[in-house]
NUTI-906598 format. One record per residue: residue in one letter; x, y, z of N, C-alpha, C in turn. Coordinates in Angstrom, 2 decimals. Layout:
BEGIN
[site a, [X, Y, Z], [X, Y, Z], [X, Y, Z]]
...
end
This chain:
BEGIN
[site x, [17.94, 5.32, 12.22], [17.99, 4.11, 13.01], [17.30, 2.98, 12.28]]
[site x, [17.74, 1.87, 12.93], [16.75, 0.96, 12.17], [15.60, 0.73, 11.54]]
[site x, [14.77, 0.98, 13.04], [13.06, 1.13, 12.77], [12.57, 1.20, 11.68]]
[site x, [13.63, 3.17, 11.41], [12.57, 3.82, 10.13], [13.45, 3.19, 8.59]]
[site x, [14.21, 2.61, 8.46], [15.20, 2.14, 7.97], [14.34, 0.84, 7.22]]
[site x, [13.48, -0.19, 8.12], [12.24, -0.79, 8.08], [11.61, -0.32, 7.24]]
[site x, [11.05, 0.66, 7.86], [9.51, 0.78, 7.33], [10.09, 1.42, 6.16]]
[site x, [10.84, 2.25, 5.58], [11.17, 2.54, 4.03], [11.12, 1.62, 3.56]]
[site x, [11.65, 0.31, 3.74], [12.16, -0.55, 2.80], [10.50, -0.84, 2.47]]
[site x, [9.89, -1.41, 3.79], [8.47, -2.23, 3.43], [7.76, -1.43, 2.66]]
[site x, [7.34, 0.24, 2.62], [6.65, 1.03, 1.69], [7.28, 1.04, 0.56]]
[site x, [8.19, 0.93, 0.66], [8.93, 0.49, -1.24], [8.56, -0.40, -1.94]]
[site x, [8.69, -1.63, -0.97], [7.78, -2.86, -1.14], [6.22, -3.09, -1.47]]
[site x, [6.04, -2.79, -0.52], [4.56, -2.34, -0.63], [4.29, -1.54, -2.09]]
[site x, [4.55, -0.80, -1.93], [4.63, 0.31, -3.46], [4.88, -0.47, -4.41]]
[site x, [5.97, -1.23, -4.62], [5.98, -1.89, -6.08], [5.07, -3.13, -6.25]]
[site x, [4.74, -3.44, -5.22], [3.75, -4.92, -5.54], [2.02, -4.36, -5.93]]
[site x, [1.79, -2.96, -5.25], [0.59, -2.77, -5.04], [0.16, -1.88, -7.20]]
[site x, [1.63, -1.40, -7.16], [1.49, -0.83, -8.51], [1.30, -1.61, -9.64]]
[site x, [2.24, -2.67, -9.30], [2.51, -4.27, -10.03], [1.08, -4.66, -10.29]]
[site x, [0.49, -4.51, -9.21], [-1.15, -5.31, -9.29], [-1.84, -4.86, -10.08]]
[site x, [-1.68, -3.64, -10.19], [-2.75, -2.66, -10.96], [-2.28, -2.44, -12.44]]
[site x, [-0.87, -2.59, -12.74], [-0.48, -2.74, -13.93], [-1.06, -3.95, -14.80]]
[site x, [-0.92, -5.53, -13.79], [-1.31, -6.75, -14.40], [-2.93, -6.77, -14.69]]
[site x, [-3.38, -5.97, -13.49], [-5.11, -5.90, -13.35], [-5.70, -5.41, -15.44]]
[site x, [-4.40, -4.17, -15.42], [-4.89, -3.37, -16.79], [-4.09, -4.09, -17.84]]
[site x, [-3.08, -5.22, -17.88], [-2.44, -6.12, -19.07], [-3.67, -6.81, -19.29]]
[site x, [-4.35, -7.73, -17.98], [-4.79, -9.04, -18.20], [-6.31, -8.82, -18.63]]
[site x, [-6.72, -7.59, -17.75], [-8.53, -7.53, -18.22], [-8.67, -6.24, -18.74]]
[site x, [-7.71, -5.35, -19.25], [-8.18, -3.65, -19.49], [-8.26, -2.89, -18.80]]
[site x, [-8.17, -3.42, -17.32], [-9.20, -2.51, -16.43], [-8.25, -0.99, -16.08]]
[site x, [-8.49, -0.05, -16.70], [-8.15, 0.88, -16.22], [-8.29, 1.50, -14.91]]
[site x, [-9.26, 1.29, -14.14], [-9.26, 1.49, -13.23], [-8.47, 0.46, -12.19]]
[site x, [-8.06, -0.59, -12.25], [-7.05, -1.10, -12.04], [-5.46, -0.59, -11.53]]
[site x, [-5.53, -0.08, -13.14], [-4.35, 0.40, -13.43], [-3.76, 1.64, -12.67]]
[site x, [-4.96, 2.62, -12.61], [-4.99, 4.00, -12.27], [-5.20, 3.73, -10.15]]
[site x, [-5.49, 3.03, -9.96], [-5.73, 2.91, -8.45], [-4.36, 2.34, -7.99]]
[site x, [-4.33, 1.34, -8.68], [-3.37, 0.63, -8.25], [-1.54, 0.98, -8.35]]
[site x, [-1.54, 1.83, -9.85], [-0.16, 2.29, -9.97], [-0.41, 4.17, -8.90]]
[site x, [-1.15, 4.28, -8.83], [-1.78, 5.76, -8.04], [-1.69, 4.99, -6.55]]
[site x, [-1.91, 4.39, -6.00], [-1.63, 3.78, -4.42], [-0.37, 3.50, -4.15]]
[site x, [0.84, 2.64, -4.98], [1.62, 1.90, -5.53], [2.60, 3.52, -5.18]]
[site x, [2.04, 4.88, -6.13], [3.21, 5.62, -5.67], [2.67, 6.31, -4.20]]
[site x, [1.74, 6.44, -4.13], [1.73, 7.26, -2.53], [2.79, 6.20, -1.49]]
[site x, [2.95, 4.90, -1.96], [3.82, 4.35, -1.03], [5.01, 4.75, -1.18]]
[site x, [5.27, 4.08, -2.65], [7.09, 4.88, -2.51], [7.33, 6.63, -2.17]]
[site x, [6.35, 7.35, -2.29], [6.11, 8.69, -1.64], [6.65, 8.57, -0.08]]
[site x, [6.15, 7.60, 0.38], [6.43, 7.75, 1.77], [7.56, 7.41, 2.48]]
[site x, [7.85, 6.19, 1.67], [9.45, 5.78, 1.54], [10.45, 6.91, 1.44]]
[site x, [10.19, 7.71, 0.56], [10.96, 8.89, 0.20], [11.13, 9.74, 1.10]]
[site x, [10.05, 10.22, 1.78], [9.38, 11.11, 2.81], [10.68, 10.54, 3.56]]
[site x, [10.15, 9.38, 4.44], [11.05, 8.69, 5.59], [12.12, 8.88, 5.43]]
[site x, [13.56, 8.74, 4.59], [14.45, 8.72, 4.01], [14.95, 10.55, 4.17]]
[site x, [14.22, 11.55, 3.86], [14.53, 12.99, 3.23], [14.19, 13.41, 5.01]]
[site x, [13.73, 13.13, 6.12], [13.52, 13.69, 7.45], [12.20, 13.57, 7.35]]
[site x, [11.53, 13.11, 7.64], [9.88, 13.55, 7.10], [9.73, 12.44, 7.86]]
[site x, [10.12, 11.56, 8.87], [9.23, 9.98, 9.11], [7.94, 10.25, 9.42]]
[site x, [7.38, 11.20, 10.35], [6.15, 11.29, 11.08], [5.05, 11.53, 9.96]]
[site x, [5.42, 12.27, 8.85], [4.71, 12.74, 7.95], [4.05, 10.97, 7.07]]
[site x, [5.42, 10.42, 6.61], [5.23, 9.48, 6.10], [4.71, 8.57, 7.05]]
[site x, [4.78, 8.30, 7.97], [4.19, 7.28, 9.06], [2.20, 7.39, 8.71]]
[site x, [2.50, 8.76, 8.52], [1.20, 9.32, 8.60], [0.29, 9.22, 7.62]]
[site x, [0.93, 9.65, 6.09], [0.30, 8.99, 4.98], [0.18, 7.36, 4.98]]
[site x, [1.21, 6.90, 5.32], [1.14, 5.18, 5.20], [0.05, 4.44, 5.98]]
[site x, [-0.04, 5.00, 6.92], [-1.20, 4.43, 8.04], [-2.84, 4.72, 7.07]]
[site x, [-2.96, 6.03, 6.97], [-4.15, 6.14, 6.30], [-4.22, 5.95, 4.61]]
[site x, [-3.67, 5.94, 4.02], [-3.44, 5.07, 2.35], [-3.79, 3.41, 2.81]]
[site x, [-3.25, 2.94, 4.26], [-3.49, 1.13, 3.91], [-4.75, 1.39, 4.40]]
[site x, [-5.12, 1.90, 5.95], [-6.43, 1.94, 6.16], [-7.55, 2.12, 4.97]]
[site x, [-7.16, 2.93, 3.96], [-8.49, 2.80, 3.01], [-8.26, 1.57, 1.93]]
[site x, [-7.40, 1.10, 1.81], [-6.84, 0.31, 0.41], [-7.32, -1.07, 1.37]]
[site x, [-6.75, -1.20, 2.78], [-6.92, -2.33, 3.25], [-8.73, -2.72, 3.38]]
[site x, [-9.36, -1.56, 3.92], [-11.08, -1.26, 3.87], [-11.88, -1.49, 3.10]]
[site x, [-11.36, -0.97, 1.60], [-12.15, -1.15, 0.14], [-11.76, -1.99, -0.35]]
[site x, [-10.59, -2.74, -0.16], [-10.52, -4.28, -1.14], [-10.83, -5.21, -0.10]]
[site x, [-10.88, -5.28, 0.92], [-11.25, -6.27, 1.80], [-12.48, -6.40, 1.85]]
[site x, [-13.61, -5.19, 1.52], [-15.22, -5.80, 0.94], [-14.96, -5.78, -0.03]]
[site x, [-14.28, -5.51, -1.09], [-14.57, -6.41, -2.27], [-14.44, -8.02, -2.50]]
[site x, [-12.94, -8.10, -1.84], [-13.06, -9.48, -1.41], [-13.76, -10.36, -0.63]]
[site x, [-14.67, -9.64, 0.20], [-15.63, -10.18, 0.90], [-16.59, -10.34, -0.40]]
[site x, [-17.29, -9.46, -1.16], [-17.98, -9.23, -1.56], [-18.15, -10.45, -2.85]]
[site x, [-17.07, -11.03, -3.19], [-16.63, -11.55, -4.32], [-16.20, -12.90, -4.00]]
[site x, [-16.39, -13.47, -2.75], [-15.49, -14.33, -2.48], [-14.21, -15.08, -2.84]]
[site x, [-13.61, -14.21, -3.72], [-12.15, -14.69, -3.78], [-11.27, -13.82, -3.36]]
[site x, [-10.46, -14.37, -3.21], [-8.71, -13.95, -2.15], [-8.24, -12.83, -3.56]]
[site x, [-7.64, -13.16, -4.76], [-7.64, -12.48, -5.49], [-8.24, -11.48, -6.67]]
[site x, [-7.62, -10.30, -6.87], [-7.06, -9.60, -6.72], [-6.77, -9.08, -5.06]]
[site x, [-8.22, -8.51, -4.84], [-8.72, -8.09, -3.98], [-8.36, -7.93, -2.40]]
[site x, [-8.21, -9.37, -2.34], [-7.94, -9.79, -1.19], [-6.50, -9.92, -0.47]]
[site x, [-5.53, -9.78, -2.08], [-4.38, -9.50, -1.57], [-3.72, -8.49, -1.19]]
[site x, [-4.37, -7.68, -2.29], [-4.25, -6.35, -1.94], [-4.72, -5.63, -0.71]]
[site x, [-5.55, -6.04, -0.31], [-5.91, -6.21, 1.46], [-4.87, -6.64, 2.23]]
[site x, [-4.39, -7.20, 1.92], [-3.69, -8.38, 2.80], [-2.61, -7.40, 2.78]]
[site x, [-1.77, -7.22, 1.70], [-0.28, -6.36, 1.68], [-1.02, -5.05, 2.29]]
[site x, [-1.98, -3.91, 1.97], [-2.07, -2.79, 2.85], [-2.79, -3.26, 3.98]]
[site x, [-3.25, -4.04, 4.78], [-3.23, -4.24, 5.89], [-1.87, -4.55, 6.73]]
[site x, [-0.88, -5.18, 6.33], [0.37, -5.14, 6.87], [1.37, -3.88, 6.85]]
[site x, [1.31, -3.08, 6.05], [1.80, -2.02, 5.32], [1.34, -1.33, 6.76]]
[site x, [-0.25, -1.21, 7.11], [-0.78, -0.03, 7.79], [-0.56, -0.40, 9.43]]
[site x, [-0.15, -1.74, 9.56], [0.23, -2.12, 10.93], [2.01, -1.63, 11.43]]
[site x, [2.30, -1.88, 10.21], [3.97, -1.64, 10.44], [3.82, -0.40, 10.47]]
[site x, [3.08, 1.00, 9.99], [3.34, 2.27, 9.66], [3.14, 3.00, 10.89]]
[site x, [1.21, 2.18, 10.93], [1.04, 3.02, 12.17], [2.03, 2.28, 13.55]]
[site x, [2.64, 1.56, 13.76], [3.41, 1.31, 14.98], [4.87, 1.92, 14.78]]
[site x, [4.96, 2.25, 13.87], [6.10, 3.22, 13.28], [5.52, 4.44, 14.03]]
[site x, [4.93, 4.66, 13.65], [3.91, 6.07, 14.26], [3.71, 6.33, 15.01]]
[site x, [3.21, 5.00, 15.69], [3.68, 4.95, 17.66], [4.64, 5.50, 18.29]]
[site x, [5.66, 4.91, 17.72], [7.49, 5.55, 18.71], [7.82, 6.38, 18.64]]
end
């Protein structure tokens, strides 16, 4: 049905922007850990996408909710912590939306 039809697309989404980040994080400053969080978060999304897609929604509803809850948690004090919006803060920003759409996915 639609819904879950949604939320694949957005964890795909999600997934390539969040991997994207962590790739540019390790072009622009080295940061391997960047790289490794960010392309490592980046696939637990498209993981879930997949999940959703193969019969699995509840499963994937389930990883997606708790992957943004921590991604949205730990970059959002960093961005607190740092006062700028970027990296940090966007990456907050996309798994905080990620974890609203999942878990209300999760809801129905």
């Amino acid at each position: 049905y639609m819904g879950e039809r949604k939320m694949v697309e957005f964890n795909y989404v999600a997934g390539a922007l969040i991997a994207s980040g962590g790739l540019a994080g390790y072009l622009k400053k080295g940061s391997v850990p960047s790289l490794v969080a960010g392309v490592g978060s980046g696939a637990v999304y498209v993981l879930c996408g997949y999940l959703a897609t193969h019969g699995n929604g509840a499963t994937a509803h389930q990883v997606g909710t708790g992957v943004s809850v921590l991604l949205a948690g730990v970059m959002g004090m960093r961005a607190a912590r740092s006062g700028k919006f970027m990296p940090a803060g966007l990456v907050a920003t996309i798994s905080a939306l990620a974890g609203v759409y999942n878990g209300r996915q999760l809801a129905h």
